[in-house]
py3Dmol code that shows the C-alpha trace and the ligand (Angstrom):
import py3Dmol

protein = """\
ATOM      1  CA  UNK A   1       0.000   0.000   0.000  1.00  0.00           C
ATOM      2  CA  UNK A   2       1.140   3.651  -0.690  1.00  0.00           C
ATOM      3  CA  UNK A   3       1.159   6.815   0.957  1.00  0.00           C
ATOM      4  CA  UNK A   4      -1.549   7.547  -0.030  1.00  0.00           C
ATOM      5  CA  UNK A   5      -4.938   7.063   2.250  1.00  0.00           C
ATOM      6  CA  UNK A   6      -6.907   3.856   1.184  1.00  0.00           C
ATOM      7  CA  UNK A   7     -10.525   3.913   0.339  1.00  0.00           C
ATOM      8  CA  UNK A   8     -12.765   1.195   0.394  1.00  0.00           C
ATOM      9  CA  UNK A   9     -15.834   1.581  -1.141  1.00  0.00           C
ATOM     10  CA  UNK A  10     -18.202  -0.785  -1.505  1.00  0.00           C
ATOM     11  CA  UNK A  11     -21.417  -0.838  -4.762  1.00  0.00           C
ATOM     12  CA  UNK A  12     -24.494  -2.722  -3.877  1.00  0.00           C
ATOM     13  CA  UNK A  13     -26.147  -2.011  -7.369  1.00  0.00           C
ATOM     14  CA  UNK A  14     -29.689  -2.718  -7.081  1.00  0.00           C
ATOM     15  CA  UNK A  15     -29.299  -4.488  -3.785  1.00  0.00           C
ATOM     16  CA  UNK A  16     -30.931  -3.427  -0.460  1.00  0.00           C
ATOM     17  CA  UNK A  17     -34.608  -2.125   0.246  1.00  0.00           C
ATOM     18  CA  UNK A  18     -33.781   0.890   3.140  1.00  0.00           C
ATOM     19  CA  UNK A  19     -34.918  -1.604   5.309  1.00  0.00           C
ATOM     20  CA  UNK A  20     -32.265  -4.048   4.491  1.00  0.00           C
ATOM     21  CA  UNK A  21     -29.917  -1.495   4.163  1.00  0.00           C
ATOM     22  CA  UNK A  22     -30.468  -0.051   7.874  1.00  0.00           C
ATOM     23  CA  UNK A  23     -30.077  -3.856   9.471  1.00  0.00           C
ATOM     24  CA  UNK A  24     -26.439  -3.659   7.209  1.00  0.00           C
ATOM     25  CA  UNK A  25     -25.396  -0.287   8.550  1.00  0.00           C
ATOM     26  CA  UNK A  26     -25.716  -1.247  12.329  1.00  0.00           C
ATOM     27  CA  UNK A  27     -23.443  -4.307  11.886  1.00  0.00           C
ATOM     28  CA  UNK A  28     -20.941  -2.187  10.178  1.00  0.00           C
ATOM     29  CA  UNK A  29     -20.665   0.743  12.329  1.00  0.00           C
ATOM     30  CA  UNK A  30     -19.077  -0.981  15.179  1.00  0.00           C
ATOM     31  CA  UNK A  31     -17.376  -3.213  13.185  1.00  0.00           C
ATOM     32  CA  UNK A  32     -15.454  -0.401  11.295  1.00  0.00           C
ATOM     33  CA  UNK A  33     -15.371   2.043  14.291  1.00  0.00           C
ATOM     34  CA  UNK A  34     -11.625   1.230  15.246  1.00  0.00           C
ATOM     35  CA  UNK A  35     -10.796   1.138  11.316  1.00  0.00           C
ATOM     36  CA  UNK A  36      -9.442   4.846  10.879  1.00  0.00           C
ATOM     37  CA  UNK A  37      -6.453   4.457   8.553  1.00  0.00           C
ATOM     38  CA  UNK A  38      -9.217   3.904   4.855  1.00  0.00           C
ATOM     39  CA  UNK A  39     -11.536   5.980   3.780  1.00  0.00           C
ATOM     40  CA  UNK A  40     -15.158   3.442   3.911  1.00  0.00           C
ATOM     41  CA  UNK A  41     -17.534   4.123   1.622  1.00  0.00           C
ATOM     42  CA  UNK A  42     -20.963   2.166   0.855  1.00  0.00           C
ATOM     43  CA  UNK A  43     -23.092   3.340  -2.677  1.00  0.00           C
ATOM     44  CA  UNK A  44     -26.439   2.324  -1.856  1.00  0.00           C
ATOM     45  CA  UNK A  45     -29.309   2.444  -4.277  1.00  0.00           C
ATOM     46  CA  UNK A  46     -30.847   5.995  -4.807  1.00  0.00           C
ATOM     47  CA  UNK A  47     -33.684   4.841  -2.390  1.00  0.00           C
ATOM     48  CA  UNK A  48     -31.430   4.134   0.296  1.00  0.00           C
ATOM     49  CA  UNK A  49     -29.556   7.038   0.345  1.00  0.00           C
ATOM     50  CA  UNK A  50     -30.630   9.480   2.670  1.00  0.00           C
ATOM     51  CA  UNK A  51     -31.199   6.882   5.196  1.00  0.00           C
ATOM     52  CA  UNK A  52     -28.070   5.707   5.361  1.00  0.00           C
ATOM     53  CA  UNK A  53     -26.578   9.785   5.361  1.00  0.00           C
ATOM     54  CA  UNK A  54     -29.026   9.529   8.386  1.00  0.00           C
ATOM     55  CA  UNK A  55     -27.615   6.256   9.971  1.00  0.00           C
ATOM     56  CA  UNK A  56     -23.798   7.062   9.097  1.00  0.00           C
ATOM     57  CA  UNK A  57     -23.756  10.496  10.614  1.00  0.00           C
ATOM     58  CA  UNK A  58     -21.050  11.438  12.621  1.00  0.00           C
ATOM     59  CA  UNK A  59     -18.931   7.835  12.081  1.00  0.00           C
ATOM     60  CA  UNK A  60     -16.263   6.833   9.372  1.00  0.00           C
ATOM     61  CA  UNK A  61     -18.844   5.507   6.580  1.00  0.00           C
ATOM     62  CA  UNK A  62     -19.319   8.073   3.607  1.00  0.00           C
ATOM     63  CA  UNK A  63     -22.082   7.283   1.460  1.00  0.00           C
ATOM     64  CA  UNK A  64     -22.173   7.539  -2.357  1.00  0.00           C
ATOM     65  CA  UNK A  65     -24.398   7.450  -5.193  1.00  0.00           C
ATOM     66  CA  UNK A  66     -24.055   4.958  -7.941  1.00  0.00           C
ATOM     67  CA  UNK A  67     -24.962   7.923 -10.958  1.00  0.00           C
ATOM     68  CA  UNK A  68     -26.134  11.077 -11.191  1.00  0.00           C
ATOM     69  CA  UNK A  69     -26.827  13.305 -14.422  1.00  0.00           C
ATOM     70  CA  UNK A  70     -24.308  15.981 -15.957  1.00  0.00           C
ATOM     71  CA  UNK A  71     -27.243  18.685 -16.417  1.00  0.00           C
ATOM     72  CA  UNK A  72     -28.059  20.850 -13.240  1.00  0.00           C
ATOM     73  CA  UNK A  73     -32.321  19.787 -14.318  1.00  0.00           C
ATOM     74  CA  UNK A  74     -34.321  19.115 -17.113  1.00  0.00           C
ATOM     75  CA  UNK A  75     -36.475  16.728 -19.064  1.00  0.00           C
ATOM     76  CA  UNK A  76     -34.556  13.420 -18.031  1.00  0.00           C
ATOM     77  CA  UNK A  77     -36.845  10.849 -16.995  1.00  0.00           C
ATOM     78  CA  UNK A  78     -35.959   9.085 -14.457  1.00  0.00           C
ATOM     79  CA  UNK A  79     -32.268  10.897 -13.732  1.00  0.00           C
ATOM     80  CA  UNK A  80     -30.854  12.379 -10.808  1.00  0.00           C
ATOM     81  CA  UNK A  81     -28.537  15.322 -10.545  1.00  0.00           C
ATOM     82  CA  UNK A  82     -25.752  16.671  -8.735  1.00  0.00           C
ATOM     83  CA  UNK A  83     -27.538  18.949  -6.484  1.00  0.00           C
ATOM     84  CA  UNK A  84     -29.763  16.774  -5.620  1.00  0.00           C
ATOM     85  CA  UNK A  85     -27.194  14.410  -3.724  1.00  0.00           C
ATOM     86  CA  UNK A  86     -25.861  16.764  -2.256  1.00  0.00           C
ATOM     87  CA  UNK A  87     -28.798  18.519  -0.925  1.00  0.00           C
ATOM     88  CA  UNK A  88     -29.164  15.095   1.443  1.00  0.00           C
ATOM     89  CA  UNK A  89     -25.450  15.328   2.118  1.00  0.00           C
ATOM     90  CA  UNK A  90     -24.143  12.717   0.014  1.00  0.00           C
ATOM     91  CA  UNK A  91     -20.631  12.856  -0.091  1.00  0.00           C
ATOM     92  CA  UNK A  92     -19.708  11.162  -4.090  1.00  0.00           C
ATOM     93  CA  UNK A  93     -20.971   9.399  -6.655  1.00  0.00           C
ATOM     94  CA  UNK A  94     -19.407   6.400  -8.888  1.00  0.00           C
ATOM     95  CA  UNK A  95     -19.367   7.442 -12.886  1.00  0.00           C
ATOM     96  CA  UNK A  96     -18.988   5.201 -15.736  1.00  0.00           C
ATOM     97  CA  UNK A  97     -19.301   1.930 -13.921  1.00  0.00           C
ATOM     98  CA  UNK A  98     -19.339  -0.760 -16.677  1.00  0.00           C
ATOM     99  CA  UNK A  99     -22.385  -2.163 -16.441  1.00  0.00           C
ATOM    100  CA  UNK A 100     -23.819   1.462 -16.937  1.00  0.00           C
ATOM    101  CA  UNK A 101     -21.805   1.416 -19.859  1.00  0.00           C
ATOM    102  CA  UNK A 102     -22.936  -1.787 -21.307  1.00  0.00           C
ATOM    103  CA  UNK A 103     -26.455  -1.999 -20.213  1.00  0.00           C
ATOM    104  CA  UNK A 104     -27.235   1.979 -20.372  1.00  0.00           C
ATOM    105  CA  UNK A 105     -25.431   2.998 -23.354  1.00  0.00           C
ATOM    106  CA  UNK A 106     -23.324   5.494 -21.284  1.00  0.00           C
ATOM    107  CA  UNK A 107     -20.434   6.962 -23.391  1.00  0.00           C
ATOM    108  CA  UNK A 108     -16.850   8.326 -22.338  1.00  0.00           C
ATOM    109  CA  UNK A 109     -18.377  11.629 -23.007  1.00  0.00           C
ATOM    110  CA  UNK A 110     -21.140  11.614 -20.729  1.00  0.00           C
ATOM    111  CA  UNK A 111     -19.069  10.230 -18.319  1.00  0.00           C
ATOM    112  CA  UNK A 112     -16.736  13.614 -18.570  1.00  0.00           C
ATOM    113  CA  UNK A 113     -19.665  15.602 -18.394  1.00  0.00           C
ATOM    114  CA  UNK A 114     -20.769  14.025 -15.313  1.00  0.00           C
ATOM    115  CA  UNK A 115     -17.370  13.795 -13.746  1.00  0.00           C
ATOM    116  CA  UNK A 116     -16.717  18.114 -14.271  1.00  0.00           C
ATOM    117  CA  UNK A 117     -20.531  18.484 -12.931  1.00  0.00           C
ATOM    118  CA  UNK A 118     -19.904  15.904  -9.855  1.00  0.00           C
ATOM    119  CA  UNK A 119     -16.779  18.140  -8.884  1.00  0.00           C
ATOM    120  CA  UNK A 120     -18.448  21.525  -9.703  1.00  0.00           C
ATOM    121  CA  UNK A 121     -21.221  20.595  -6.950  1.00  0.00           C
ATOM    122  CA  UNK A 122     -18.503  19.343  -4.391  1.00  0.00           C
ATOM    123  CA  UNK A 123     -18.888  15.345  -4.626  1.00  0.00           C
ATOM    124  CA  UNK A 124     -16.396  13.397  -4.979  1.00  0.00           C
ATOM    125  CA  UNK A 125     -16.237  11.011  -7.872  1.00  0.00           C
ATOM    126  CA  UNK A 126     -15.165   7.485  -8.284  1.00  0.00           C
ATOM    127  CA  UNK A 127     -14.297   7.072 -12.418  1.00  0.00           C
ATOM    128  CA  UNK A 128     -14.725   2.946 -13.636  1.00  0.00           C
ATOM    129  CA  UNK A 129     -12.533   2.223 -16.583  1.00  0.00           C
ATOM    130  CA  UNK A 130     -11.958  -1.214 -17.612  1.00  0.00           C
ATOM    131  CA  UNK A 131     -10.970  -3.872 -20.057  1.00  0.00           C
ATOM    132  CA  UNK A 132     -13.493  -6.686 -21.530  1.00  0.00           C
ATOM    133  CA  UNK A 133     -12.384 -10.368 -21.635  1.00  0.00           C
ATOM    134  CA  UNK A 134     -11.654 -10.165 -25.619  1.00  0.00           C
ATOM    135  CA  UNK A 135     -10.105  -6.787 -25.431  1.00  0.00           C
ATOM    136  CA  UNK A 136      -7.457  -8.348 -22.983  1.00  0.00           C
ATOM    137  CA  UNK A 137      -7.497 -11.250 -25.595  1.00  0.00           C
ATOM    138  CA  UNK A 138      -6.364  -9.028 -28.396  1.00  0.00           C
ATOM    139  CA  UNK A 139      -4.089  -6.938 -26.433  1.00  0.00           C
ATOM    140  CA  UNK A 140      -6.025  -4.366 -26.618  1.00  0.00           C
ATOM    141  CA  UNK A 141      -6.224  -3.414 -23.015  1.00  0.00           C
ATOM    142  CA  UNK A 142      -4.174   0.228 -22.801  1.00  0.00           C
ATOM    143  CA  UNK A 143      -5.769   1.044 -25.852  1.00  0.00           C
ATOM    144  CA  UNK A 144      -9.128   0.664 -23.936  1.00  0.00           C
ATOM    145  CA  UNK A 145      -7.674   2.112 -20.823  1.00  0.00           C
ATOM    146  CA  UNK A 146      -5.755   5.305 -22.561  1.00  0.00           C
ATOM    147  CA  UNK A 147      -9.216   6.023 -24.141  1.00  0.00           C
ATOM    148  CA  UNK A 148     -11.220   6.241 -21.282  1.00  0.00           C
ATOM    149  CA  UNK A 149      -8.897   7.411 -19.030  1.00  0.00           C
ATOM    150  CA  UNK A 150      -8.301  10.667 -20.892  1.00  0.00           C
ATOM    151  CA  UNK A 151     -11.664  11.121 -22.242  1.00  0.00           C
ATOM    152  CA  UNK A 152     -13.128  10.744 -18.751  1.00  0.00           C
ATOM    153  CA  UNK A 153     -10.564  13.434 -17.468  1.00  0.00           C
ATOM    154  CA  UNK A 154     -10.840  15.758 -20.170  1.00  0.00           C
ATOM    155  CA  UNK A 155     -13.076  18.338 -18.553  1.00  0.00           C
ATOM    156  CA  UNK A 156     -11.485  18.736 -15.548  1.00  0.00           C
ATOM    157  CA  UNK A 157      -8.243  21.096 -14.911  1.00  0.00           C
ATOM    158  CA  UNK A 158      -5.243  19.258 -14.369  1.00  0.00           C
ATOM    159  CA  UNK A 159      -5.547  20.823 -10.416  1.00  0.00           C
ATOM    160  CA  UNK A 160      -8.655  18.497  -9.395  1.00  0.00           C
ATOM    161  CA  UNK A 161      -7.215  15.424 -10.399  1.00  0.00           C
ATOM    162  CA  UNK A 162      -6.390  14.258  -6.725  1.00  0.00           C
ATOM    163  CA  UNK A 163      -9.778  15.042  -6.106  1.00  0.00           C
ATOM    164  CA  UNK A 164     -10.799  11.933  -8.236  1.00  0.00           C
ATOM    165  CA  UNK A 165     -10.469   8.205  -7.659  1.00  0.00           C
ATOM    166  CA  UNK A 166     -10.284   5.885 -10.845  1.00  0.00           C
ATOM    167  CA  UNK A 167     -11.229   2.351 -10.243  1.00  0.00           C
ATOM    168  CA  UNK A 168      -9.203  -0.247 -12.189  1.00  0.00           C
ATOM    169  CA  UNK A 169     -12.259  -2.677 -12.890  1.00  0.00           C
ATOM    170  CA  UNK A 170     -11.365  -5.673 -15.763  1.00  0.00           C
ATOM    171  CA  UNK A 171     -14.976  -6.443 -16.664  1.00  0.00           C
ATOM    172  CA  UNK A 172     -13.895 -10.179 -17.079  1.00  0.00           C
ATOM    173  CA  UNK A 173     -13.457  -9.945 -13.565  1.00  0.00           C
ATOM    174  CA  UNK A 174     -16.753  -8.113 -11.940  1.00  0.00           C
ATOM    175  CA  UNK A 175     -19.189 -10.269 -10.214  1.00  0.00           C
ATOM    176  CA  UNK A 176     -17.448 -13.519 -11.841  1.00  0.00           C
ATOM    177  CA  UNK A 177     -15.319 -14.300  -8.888  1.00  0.00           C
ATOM    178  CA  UNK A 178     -12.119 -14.515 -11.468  1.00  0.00           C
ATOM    179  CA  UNK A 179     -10.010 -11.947 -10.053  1.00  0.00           C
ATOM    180  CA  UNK A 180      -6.812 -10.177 -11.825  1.00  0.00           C
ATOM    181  CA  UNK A 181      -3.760 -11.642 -10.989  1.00  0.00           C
ATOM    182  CA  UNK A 182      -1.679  -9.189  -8.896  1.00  0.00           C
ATOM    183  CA  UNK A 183       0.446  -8.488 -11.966  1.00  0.00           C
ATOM    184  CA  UNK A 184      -2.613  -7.475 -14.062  1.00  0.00           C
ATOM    185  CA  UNK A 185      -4.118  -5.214 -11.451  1.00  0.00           C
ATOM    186  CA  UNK A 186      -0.363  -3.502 -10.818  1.00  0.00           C
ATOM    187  CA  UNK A 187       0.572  -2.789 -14.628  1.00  0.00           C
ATOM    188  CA  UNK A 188      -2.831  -2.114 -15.586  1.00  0.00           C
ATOM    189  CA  UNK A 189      -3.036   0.445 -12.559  1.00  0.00           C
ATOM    190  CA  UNK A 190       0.845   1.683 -13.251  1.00  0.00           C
ATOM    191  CA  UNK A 191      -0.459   2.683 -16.336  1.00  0.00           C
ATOM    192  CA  UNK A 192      -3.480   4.495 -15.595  1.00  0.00           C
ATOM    193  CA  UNK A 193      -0.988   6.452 -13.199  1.00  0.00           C
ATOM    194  CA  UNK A 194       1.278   7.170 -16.480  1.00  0.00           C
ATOM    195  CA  UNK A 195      -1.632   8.408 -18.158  1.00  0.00           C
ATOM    196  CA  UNK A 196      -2.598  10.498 -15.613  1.00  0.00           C
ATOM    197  CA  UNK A 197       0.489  11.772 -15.016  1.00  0.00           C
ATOM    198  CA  UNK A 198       0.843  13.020 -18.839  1.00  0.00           C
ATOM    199  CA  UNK A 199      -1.257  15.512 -16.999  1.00  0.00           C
ATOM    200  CA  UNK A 200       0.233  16.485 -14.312  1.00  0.00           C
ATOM    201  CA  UNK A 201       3.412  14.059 -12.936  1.00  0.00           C
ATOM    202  CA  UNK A 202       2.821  15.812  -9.082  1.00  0.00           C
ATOM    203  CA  UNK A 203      -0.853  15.458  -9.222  1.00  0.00           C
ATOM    204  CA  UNK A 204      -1.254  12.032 -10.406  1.00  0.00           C
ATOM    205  CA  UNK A 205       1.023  10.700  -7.492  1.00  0.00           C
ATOM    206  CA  UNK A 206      -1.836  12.063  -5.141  1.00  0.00           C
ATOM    207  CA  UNK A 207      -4.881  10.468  -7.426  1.00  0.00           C
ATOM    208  CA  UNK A 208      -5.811   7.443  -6.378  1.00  0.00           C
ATOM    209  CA  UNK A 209      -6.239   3.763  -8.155  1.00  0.00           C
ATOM    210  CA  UNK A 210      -8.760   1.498  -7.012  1.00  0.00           C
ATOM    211  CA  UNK A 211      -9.205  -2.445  -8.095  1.00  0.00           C
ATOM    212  CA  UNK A 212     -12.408  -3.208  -8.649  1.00  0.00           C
ATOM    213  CA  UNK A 213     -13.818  -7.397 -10.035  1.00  0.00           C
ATOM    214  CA  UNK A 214     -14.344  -9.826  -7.498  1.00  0.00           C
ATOM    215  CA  UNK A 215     -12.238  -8.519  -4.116  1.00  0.00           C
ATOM    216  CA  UNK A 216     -12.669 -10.657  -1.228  1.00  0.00           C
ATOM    217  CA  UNK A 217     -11.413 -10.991   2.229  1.00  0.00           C
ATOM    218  CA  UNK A 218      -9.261 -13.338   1.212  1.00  0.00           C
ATOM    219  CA  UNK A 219      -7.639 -12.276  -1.816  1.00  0.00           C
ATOM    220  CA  UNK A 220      -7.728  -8.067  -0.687  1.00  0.00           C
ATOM    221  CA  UNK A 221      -4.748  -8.598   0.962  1.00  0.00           C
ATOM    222  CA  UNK A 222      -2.428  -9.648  -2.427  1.00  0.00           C
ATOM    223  CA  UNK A 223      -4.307  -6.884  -4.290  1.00  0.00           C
ATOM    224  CA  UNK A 224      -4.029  -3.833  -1.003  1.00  0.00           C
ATOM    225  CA  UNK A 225      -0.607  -4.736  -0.980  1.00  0.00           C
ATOM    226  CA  UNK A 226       0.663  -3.721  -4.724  1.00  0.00           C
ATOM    227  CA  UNK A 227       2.362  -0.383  -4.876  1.00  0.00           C
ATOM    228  CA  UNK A 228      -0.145   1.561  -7.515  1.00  0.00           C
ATOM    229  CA  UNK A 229      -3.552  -0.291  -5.603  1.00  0.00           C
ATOM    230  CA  UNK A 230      -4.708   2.642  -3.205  1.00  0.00           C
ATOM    231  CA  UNK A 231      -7.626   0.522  -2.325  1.00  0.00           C
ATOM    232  CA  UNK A 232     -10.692  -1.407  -3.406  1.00  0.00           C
ATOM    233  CA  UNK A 233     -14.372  -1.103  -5.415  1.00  0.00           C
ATOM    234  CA  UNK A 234     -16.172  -4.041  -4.115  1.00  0.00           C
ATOM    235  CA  UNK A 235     -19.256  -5.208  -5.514  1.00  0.00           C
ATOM    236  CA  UNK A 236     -20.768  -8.687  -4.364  1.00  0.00           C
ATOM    237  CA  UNK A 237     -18.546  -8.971  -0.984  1.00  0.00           C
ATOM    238  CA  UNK A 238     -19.857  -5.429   0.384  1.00  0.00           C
ATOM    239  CA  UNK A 239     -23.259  -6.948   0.162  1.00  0.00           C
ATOM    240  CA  UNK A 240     -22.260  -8.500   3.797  1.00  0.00           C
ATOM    241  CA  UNK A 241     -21.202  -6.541   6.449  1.00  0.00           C
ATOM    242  CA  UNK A 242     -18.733  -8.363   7.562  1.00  0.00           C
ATOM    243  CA  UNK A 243     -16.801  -9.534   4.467  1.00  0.00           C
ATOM    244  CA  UNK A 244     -17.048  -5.513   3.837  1.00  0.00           C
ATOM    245  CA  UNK A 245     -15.810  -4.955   7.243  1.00  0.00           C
ATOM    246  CA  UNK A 246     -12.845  -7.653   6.549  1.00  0.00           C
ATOM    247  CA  UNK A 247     -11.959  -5.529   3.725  1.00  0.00           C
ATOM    248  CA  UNK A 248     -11.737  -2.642   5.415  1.00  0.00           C
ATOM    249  CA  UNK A 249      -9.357  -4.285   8.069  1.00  0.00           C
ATOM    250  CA  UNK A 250      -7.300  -5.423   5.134  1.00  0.00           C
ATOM    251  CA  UNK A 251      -6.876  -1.968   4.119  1.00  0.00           C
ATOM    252  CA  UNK A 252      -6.220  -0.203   7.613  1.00  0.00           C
TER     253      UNK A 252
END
"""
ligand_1 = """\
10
LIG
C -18.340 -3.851 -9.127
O -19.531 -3.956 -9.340
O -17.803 -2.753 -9.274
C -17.601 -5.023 -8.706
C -16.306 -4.929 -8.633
O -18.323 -6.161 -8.434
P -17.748 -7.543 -7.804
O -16.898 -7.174 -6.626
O -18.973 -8.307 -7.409
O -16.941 -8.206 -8.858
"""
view = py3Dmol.view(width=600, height=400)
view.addModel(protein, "pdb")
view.setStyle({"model": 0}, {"cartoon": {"style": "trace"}})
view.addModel(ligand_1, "xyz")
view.setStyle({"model": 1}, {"stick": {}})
view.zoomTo()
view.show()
């Protein structure tokens, strides 16, 4: 692990009713209390949100959404914007995941637009970036990464990079349980650095790198451990408290 300060964050998708959610945030309050060398973050559904602001008040947990919208309001059924997660204090929001980009159609330029609009209202974003299975395949993985790394970044001056974490995420490897070999995760995240740093070399030693596909209790401590991994985007394992909560301990 570097310097710099870990993050955990975990994405429960469309997981948890607020009920469900609520039972989850009382087991991992105490069970993260003593944890205060990461950042912890849980991204609950958009209906679980400002309950769990509510529950994690005044503890360690920061709470993220999952999207959000570019435009400050309009005629965009079913959207959210910026302003309105942060008028019920959330404190991010994760852009570009890939299954927004698969399923949703999301592009690398709405994902820049969102990213500039996420740090204009004061949240701070998580970027997804990632190969697929066939792209690794072909060797086409920095292509893929150099793409969406830059395009994602373009709207932003070079001065609020730090302020955004990118999340390493091989789509091969979310919610498949076949997780990047420590090699994979380390070049693929020395890279992203490199990229970043065509930017700004002083900045992108501040940003930091998450791994994100299939990050367990058991094999967080391989990935924590590699010198460009500043922490983790956990899917299915942050579903349980106390996997999450392993995690965490992992990290701190
Ligand atoms: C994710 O959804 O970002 C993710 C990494 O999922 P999982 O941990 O389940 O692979």
């Amino acid at each position: 692990m570097s310097a710099r300060r870990p993050l955990i964050a975990g994405n429960w998708k469309m997981h948890k009713t607020v009920a469900e959610a609520e039972a989850f945030i009382q087991r991992l309050l105490p069970l993260v209390y003593a944890s205060d060398a990461a950042d912890v973050v849980i991204c609950p559904p958009f209906t679980a949100l400002a309950a769990m602001v509510d529950s994690a008040r005044g503890s360690r947990v920061q709470v993220y959404a999952q999207n959000m919208h570019h435009a400050p309001a309009g005629a965009f059924t079913g959207e959210i914007s910026a302003a309105m997660l942060t008028e019920i204090d959330v404190d991010g929001v994760i852009l570009g995941h890939s299954e927004r980009r698969e399923l949703c159609g999301e592009t690398d330029r709405a994902v820049a637009l969102k990213l500039a609009a996420a740090l204009d209202a004061g949240l701070e974003p998580i970027l997804c970036v990632g190969e697929t299975e066939a792209e690794r395949e072909q060797g086409e993985t920095e292509r893929k990464l150099r793409h969406q790394v830059q395009e994602g970044l373009s709207k932003i001056g070079a001065e609020r990079l730090p302020e955004v974490a990118i999340a390493y995420e091989p789509i091969w490897a979310i919610g498949t349980g076949k997780v990047a070999e420590p090699e994979q995760a380390q070049d693929a995240a020395a890279f992203i650095r490199a990229l970043v740093a065509g930017r700004s070399p002083e900045q992108a030693q501040r940003l930091r790198i998450l791994y994100g596909g299939s990050v367990t209790p058991e094999n967080a401590t391989d990935l924590l451990a590699l010198p460009d991994i500043d922490g983790a985007l956990v899917g299915g394992a942050s579903l349980d408290a106390d996997a999450f909560a392993a995690i965490v301990g992992v990290a701190s």
